[in-house]
N, C-alpha and C positions, 0 to 999 in steps of 0.2 A: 806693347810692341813699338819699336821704332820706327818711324819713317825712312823714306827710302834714302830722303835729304840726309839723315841721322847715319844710314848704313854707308853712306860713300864718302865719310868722313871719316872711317875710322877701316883697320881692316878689321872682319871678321873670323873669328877661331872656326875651323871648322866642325867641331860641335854645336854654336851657336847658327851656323849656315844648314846643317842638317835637323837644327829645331826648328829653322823656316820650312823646310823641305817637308817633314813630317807636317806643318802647320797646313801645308795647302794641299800634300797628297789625298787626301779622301772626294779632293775636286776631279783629282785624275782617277781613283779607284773607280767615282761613281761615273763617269764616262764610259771605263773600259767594260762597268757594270754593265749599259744598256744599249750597247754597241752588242757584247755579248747574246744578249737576249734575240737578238738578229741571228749575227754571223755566229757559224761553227769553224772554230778553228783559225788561222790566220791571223795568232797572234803576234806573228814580227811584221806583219803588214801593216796592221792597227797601231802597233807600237810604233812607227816609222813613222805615221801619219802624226802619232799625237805629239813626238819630236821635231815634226814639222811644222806642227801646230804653234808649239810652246818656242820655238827658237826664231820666228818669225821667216820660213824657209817652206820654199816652193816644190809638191811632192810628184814626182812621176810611176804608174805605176805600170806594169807594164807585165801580160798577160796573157795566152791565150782565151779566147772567149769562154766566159760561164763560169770565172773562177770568183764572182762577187765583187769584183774590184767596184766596180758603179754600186754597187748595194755600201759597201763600205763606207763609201763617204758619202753616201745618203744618208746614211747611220749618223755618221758622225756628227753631219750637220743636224738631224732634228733631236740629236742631244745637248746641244748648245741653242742658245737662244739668240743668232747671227742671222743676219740677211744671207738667203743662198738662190744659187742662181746655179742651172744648171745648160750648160750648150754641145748639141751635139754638133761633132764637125764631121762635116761632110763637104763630099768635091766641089759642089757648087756654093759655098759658105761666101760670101765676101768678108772683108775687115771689117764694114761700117755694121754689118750684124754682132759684132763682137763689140767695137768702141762706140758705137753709138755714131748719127750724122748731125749735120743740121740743115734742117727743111724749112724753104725761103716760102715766105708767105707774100704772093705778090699784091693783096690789100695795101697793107701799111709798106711793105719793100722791105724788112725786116727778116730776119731769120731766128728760128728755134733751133734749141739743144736738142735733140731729144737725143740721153742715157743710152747706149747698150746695157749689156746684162756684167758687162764685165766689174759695175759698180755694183758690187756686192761685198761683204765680208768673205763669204766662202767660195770660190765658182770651181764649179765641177766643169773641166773642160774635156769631154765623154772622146773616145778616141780622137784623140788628136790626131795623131798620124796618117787619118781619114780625109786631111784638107790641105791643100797646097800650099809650099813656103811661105806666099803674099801673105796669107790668112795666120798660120802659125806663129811667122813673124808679126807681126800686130799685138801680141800679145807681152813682146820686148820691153818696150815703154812703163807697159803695167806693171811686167814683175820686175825690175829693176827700180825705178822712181817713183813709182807708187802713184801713177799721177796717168792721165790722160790727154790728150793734145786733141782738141776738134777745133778745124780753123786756126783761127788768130786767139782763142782761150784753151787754158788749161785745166783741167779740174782734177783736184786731189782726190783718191779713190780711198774707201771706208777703212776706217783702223780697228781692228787687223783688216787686213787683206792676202788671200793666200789661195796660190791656183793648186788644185788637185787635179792634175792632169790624169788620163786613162789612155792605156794603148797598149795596140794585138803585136805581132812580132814584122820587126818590117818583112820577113818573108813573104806574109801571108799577102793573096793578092789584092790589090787596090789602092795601094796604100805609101806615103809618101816617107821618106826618114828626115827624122826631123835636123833642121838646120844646127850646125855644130854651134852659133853664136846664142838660138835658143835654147838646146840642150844645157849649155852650161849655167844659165839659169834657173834650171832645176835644182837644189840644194842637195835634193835625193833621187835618186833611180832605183826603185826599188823590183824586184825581181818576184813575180808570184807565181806560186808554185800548186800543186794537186793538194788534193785534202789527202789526209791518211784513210783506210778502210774505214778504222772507227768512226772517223770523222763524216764520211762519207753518208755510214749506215743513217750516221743521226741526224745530217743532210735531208734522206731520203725520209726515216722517218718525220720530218718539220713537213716536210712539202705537205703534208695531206691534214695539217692542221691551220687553224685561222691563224691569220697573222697576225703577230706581235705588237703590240702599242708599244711607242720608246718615249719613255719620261724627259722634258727638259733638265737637266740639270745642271748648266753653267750657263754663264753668260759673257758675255764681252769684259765686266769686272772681275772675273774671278781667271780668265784667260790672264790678263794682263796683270796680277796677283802672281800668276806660277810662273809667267816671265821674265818677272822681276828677279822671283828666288832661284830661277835656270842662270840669269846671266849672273847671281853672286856663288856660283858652284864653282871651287877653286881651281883651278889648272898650273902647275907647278911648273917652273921654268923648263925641267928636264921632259915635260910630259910635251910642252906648249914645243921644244925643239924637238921631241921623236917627231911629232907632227911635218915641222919642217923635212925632215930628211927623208921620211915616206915620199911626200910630192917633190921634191929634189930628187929622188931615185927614178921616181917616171918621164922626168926631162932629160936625167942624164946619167943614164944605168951604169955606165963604164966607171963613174966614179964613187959608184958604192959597190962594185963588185960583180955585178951583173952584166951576161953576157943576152941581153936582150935588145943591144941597142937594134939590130935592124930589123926590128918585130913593133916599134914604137915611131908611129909618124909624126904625134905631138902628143908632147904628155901634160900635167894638168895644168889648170893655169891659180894664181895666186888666190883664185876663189874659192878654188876647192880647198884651198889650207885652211882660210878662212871659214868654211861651211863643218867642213872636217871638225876642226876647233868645237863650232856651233854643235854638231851632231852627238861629239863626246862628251859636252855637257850635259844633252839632255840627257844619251841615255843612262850618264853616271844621276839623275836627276829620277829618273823611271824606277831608279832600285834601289832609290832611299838615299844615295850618295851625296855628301857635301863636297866630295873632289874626284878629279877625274883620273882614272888610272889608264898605262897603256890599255888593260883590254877592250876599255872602250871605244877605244882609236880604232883598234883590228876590232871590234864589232861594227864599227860603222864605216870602215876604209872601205868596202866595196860599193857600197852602196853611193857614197858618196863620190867615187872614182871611177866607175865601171863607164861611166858616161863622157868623160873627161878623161880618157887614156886613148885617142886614134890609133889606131895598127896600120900596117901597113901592107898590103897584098900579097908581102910574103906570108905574114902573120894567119892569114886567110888559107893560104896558098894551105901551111902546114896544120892548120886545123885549131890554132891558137885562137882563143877568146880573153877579152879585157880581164875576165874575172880569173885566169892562168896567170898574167902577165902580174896580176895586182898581189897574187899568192906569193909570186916570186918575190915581189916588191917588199913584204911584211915577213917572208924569209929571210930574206938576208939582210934587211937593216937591222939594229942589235935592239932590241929593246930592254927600254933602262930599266 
């Protein structure tokens, strides 16, 4: 096999880019294997997450309570062999609970580090939407720069690094929505949904038996193995520009044909194109693919947009939601 140095030398056929794909898929079967063993059902939630995983992209997910979302990425993490850290947020949370302080020792006159929990590979950050701006915001620095600020030092946060956020519906009460500057740091918003019956029954039946052991099966090397082969998954000029005119149609509807402009108070911003891009590779990556096709794009446009499309009080007023507006959006641009 080549190295990586060997593959950015040359282009790759996509044939040879789906024998890499085939080369490391049984790293993702045997994840989604013992994830399984857990969870019933919710399998575009696990998929979302393992896309989040693989493309180095920050997951939100977002729930009423008891639908496994916290079970899920407990799963996930004791199937990989990653440092994990888990924080619940609540009203009284400070930020130094999350980033960590430093504690002045008045012996020597000196000051310690001490780590929050945020330096971890995996951090489960358990309803977010539980804790106020100050606190949510804290979180900026991490998933953007990858890095940490206490004091006058900086300290680089673990490779990979990648928040798994959790959270109930801002309806519900107590609860804060989160800041538009940290939502859009989310790479995904993922929407979870009810089991089906059957899913349900087999639910009910698990409950009254021991619980499951979940095998490690990857580790930090084999993460960064399926990485590599996600970001050589080909995206074709025409696929890389539908991309464009999706999020070009949410900042400015009237010039793709849509009459939604007074339903749109800000539409996405250049990261979601970016992210977008990111998410269509994976999931052309989840299904064997060495290139990405439009229906990738419209598989992951909502999820990656739903969060990143503001309405505006009309849009409320008439009972419009971001995931209408984003329908419109992938209706009426052409896809090639």
């Amino acid at each position: 096999m080549e190295t990586p140095s060997e593959d950015s030398n040359r282009v790759l056929s996509v044939s040879e880019i789906e024998a890499r794909v085939a080369e490391v898929a049984p790293v993702v079967s045997a994840i989604r294997s013992q994830v399984g063993r857990v969870l019933v059902g919710q399998h575009g939630m696990i998929d979302r997450l393992l896309i989040g995983l693989l493309t180095n992209g920050h997951v939100l997910l977002e729930g009423v309570p008891g639908l496994a979302k916290t079970t899920a990425v407990f799963t996930l993490a004791r199937a990989m062999s990653l440092e994990f850290k888990r924080i619940q947020f609540t009203p009284d949370l400070l930020p130094a609970d999350l980033v960590g302080t430093q504690i002045y020792n008045p012996r020597d006159g000196a000051f310690t580090t001490h780590k929050g929990p945020l330096f971890a590979n995996l951090v489960l950050a358990d309803e977010i939407n539980r804790a106020p701006a100050k606190v949510q915001s804290a979180l900026l620095e991490a998933m953007q720069e990858r890095q940490v600020t206490l004091g006058d030092e900086t300290f680089p946060l673990p490779d990979p690094f990648l928040v798994l956020a959790t959270q109930n519906p801002i309806e519900q009460e107590g609860t804060y929505p989160l800041p538009e500057a940290q939502a859009d740091r989310f790479m995904l918003k993922v929407r979870v949904g009810y089991p089906t019956r059957e899913e349900e029954r087999e639910i009910l039946s698990r409950s009254n038996q021991p619980a499951v052991g979940v095998a490690t099966v990857a580790g930090a090397a084999e993460i960064a193995a399926c990485r590599r082969v996600v970001g050589l998954v080909r995206m074709e000029q025409v696929v890389a520009d539908y991309i464009v005119e999706v999020v070009h149609a949410t900042r400015y509807p009237r010039e793709a044909g849509l009459d939604v402009e007074r339903f749109i108070q800000f539409g996405a911003s250049p990261r979601a194109t970016i992210s977008l891009a990111a998410a269509a590779r994976g999931n052309a990556f989840l299904e064997g693919r060495g290139f990405v096709t439009p229906d990738d794009v419209k598989a992951m446009g909502p999820d990656v947009l739903r969060h990143r499309v503001l309405l505006t009080y009309e849009a409320e007023a008439e009972g419009l939601t971001p995931e209408d507006v984003i329908s419109r959006v992938f209706q009426k641009v052409k896809t090639p």
